[in-house]
Wavefront OBJ file of the C-alpha trace (Angstrom):
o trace
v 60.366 44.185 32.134
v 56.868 46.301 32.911
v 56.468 49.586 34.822
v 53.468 49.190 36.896
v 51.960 52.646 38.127
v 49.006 52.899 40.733
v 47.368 55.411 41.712
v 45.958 54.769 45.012
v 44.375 56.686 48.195
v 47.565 58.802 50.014
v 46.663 56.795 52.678
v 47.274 53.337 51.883
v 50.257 54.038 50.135
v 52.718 53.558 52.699
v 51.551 50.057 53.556
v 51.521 48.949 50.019
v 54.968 49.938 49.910
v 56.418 48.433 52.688
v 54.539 45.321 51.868
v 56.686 45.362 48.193
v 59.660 46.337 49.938
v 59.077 43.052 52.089
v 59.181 41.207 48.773
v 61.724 42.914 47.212
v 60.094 44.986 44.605
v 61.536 48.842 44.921
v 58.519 51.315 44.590
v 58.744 55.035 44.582
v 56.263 57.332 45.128
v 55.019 60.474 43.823
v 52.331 62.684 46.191
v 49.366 63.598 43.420
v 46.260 65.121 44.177
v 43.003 63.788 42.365
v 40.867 66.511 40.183
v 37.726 65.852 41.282
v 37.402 65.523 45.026
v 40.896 67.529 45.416
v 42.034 64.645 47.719
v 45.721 63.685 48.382
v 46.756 60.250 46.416
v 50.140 58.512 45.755
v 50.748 57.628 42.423
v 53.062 54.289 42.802
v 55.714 53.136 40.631
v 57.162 49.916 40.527
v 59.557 48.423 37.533
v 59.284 44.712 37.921
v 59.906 41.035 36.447
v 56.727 40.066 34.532
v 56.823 37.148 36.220
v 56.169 39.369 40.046
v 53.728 41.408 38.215
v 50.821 39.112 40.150
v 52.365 39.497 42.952
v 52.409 43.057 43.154
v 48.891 43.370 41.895
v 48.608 41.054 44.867
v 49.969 43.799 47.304
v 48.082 46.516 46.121
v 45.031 44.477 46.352
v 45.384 44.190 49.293
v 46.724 46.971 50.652
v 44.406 49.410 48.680
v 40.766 49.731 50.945
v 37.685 51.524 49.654
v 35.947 53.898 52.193
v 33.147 56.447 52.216
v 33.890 60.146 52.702
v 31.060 63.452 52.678
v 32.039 65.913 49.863
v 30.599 69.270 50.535
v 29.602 70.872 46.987
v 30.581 74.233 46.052
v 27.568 76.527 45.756
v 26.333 77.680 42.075
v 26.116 81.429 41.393
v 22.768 82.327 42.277
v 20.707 85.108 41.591
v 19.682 87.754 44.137
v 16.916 86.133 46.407
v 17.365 82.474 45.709
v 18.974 80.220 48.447
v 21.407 77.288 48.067
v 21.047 74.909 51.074
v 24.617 72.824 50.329
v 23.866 68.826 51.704
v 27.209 66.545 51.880
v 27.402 63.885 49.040
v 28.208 60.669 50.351
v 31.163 59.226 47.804
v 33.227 56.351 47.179
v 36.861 56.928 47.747
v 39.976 54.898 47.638
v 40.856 51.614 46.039
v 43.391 51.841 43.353
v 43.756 52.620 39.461
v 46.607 50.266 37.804
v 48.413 50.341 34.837
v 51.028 47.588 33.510
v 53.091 49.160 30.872
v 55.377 47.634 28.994
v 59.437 48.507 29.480
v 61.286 48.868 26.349
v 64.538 49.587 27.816
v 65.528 49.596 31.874
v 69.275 51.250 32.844
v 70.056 51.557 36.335
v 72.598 54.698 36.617
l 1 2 3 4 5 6 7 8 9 10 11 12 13 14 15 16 17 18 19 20 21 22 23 24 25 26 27 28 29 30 31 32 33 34 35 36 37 38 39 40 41 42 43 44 45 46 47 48 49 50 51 52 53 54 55 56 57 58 59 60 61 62 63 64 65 66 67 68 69 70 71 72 73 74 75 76 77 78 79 80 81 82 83 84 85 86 87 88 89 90 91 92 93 94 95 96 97 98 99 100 101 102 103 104 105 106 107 108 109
């Protein structure tokens, strides 16, 4: 048995999981918030065969797209007379982070 957990952009998280729900893998999600940009994710988790662990790393390959998004910067303390012009930072969001964990022991309740 493995636990697989991915944490992937908020918004691609509802077609990955339909897409495993399509192929019979039961996925629940947990809303999480990343600490750098402060964007909304979804942390997936799916417990799984190790045998349909390439297929949903399939899925989420898939279903998890990269995209570019401005991040306005918070200013610095500065001292009287200086001036902070803020410029947007293009960055590199989505995709998804995966772990495959091992399962000791699985009980359905």
């Amino acid at each position: 048995m493995k636990m697989v957990v991915a944490i992937m952009h908020g918004d691609d998280a509802g077609m990955a999981i339909e897409a495993l729900a399509d192929k019979g893998i039961p996925t629940t999600r947990l809303d999480s918030r990343g600490g750098f940009l402060q964007k909304g994710n979804a942390t997936l988790l799916c417990g799984c065969s190790e045998a349909q662990v390439d297929i949903v790393m399939d899925v989420l390959r898939n279903r998890s797209k990269s995209r570019t998004e401005f991040l306005n910067p918070l200013p610095p303390v500065v001292e009287p007379g200086e001036m902070f012009v803020p410029y947007a930072v293009e960055v590199e969001v989505g995709g998804a982070i995966v772990f495959v964990l091992d399962v000791e022991r699985f009980e359905k309740l």
